[in-house]
C-alpha positions as CSV (number, residue, x, y, z in Angstrom):
1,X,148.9,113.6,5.0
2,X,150.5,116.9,4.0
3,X,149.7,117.9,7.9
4,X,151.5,114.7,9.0
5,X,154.9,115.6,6.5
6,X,155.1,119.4,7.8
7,X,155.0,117.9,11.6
8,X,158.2,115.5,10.6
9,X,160.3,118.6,8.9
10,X,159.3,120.6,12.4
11,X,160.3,117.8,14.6
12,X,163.5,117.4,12.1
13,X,164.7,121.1,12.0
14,X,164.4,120.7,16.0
15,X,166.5,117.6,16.4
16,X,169.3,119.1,14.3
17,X,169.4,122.2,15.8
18,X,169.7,120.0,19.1
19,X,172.5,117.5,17.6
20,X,174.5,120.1,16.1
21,X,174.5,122.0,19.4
22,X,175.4,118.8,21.5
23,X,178.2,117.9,18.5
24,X,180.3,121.2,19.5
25,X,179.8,120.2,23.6
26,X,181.0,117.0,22.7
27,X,184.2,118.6,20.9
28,X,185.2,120.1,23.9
29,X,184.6,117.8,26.0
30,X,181.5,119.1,27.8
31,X,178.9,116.2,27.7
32,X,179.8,112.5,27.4
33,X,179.8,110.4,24.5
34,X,176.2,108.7,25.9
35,X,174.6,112.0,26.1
36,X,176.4,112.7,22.1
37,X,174.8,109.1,20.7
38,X,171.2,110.1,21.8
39,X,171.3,113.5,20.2
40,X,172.4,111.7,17.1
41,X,170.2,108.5,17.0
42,X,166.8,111.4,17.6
43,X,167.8,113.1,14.5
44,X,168.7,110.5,12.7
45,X,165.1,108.9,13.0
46,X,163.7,112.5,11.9
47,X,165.2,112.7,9.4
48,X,163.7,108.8,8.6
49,X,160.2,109.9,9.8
50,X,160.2,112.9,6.8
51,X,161.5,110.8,4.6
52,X,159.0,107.3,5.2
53,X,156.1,110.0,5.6
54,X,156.9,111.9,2.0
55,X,157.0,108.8,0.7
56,X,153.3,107.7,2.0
57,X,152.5,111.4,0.7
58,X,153.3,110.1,-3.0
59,X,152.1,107.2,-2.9
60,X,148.2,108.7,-1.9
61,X,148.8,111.0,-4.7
62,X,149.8,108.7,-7.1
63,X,146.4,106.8,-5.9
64,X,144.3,109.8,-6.3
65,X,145.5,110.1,-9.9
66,X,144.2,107.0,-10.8
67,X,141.2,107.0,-9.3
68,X,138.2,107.3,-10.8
69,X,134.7,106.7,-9.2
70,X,131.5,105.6,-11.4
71,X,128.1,104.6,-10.4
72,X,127.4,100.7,-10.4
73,X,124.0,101.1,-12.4
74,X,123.3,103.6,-15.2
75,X,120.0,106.0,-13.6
76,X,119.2,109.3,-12.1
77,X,119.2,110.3,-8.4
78,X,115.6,110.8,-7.3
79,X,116.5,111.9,-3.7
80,X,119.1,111.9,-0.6
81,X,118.4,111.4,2.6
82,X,121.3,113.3,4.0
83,X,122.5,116.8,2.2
84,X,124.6,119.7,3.6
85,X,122.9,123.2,3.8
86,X,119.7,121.7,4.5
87,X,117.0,123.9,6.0
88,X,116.7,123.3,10.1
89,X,114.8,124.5,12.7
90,X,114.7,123.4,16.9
91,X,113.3,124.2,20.0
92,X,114.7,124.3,23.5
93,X,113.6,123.7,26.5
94,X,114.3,126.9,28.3
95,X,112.5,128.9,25.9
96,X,109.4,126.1,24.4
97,X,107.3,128.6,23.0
98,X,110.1,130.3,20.9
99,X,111.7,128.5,17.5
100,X,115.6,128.9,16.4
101,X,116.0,128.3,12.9
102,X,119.3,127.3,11.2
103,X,121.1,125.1,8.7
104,X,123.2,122.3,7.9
105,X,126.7,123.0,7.5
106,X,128.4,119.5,8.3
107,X,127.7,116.1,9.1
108,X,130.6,114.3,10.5
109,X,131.2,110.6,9.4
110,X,132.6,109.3,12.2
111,X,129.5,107.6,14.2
112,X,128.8,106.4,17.4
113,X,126.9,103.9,18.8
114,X,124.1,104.1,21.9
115,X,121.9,101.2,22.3
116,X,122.5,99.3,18.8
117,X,121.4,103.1,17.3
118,X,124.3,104.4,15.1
119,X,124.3,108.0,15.9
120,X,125.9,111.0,13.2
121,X,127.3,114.1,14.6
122,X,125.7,116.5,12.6
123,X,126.6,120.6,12.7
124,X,123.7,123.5,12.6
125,X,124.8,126.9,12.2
126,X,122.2,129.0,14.2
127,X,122.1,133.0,14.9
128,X,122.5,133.3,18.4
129,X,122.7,136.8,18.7
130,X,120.2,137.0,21.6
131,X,122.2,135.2,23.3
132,X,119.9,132.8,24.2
133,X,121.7,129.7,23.4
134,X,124.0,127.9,25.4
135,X,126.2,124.6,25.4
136,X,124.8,122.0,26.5
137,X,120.9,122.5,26.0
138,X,118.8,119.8,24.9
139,X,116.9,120.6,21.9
140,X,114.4,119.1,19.5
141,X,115.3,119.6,16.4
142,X,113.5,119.3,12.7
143,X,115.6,118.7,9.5
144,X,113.8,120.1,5.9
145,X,115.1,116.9,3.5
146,X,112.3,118.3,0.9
147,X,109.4,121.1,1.1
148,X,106.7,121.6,-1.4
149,X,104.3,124.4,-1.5
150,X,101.0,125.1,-1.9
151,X,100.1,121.3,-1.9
152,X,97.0,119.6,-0.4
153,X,97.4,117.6,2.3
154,X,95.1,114.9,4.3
155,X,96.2,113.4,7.8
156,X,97.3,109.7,6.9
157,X,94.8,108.4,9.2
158,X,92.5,108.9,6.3
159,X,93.6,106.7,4.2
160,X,93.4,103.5,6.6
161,X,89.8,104.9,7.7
162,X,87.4,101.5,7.2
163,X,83.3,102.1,8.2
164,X,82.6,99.3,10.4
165,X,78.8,98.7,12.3
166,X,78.8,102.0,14.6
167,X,79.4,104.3,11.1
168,X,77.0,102.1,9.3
169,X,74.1,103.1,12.1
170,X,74.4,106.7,10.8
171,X,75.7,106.7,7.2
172,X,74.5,105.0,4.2
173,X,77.2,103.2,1.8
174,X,77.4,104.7,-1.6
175,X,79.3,102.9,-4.3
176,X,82.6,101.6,-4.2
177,X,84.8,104.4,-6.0
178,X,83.2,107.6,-6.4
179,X,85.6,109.4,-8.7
180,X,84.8,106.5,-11.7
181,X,88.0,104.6,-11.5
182,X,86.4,101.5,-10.8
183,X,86.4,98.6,-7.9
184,X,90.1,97.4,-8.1
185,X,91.0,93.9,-6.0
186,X,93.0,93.9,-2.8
187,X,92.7,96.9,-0.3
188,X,96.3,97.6,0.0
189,X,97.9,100.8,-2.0
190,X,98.9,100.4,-5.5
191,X,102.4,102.0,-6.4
192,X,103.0,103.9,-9.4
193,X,106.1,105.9,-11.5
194,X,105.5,107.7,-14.2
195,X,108.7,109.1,-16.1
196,X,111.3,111.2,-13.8
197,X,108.2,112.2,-11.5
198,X,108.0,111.4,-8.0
199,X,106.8,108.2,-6.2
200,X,103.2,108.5,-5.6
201,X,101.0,105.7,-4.7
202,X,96.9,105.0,-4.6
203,X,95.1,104.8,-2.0
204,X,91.6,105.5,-0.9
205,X,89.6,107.7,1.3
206,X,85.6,107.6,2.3
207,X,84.3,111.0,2.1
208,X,80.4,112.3,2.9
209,X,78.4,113.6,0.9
210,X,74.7,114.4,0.6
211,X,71.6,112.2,2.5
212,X,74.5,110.7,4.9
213,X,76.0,108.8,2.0
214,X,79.4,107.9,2.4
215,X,81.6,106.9,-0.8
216,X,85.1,105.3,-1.0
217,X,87.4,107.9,-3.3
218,X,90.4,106.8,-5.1
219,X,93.6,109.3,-4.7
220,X,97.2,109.4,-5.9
221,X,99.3,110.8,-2.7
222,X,103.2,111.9,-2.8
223,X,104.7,112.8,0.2
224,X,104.5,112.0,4.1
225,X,105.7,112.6,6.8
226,X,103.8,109.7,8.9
227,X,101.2,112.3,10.6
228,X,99.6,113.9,7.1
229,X,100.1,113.3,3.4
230,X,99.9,114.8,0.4
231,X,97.2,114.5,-2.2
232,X,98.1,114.9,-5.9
233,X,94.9,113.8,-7.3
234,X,91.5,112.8,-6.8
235,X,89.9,114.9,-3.8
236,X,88.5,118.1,-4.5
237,X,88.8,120.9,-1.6
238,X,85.3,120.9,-0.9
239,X,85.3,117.6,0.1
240,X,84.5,116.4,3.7
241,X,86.6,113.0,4.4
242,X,86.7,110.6,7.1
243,X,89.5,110.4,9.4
244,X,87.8,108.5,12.8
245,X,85.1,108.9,15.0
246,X,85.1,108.5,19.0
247,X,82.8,106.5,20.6
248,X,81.3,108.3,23.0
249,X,80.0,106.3,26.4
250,X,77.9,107.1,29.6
251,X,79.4,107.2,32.4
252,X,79.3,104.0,34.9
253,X,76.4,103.1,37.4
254,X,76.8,102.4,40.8
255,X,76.4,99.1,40.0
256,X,79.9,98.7,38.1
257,X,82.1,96.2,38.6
258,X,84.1,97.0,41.7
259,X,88.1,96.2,42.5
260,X,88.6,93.2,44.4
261,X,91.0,95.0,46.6
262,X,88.6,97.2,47.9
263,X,86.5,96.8,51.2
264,X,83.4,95.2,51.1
265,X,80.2,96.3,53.0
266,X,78.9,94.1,55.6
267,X,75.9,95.6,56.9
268,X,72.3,95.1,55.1
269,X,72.3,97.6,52.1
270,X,72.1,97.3,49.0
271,X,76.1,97.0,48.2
272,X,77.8,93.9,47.5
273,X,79.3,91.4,49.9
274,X,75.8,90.2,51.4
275,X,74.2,86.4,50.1
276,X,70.9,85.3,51.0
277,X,67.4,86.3,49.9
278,X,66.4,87.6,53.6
279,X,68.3,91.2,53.0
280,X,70.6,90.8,56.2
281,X,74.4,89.4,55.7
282,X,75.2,86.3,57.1
């Protein structure tokens, strides 16, 4: 707004200069009386604008006084999703094997919108001394929203690990919850807050132990980041979990099932195509 009032005094200060000028050819006789009106009727509406936009100018003041912004419940912010200064790091395509790192210095509000996705322009100040950056690039890029250190962490496919009939050929089931908290009902996670701490949640891992026994441990995870998680209680370093298993197959026969759209042999072996029981095709 105060951008907006010093453009109307500049475009003011011109327009008089201009009308005063074309007043003193008019006087003399130099331009016509036309020519006189428009120099007036453009500084007349500057002077207008300056006045319209300083009023608008006190009016957003005389708003901002009065405002006063308050939270709709009473509580205490456990995270944000988006924050300025956050720790970032990317990658580019012309150099894959080298990492830039960098933070966030803005993120601009006004969004766009690319199939149904809202998109927000967001700003990361990087060192490019090298040189190495240019516009335009395409770069993958990885945002820091929290980082916690010297954690333990478990990939989450642990957690949904179930034995079926293949595990049970090799392993032996121990009992249900090795770590003594009991059988609870239900097999989906339990969620839990205690205090101010963090959200954590319970789930269960099966983890091997001695004799091929496999037992079901109960653990209290905190964060992810959908490819590993980490483990605040419950699992002890030492301990060998499951995450999945392949199942490992021979390779097919000659006698596998063969695509209808390939040729079929017609003379008297042993391939497919021929009927009969006297070995020749027919």
């Amino acid at each position: 707004m105060n951008a907006n009032l010093q453009n109307a005094k500049s475009n003011l200060a011109y327009n008089e200069i201009n009308f005063n000028r074309q007043q003193q050819l008019y006087k003399v006789g130099a331009i016509s009386k036309a020519d006189f009106d428009v120099a007036t009727n453009q500084f007349n509406a500057a002077r207008a604008q300056v006045n319209s936009v300083s009023a608008q100018l006190s009016t957003a003041r005389k708003n901002l006084s009065l405002t006063n912004i308050y939270s709709p419940i009473d509580g205490t912010v456990l995270n944000r999703n988006v924050s300025e200064g956050q720790k970032a790091t990317f990658t580019v395509d012309a150099f894959p094997d080298e990492t830039f790192n960098g933070s966030v210095s803005e993120v601009r509000l006004q969004p766009t919108v690319s199939s149904n996705v809202v998109n927000y322009t967001t700003i990361i100040n990087a060192d490019n001394s090298s040189l190495k950056l240019k516009p335009g690039m395409t770069a993958n890029i990885t945002i820091y929203t929290q980082v916690l250190k010297n954690v333990m962490k478990i990939p989450v496919a642990a957690t949904s690990f179930r034995p079926d009939s293949l595990v049970m050929k090799k392993y032996k089931v121990g009992s249900p919850f090795a770590n003594g908290k009991g059988k609870r009902k239900g097999s989906g996670p339990k969620k839990e807050k205690s205090g101010m701490e963090n959200k954590s949640e319970a789930a269960g891992v099966w983890v091997i132990g001695k004799d091929s026994i496999i037992t079901r441990k109960r653990i209290r995870t905190g964060m992810n980041n959908d490819t590993e998680i980490q483990v605040i209680s419950g699992l002890d370093r030492n301990d060998n979990i499951f995450t999945g298993y392949k199942n490992l197959s021979k390779k097919p026969s000659g006698n596998a099932a063969k695509s209808p759209f390939m040729p079929q042999r017609r003379d008297g072996g042993s391939g497919g195509g021929n009927r009969g029981g006297g070995g020749g095709p027919r």
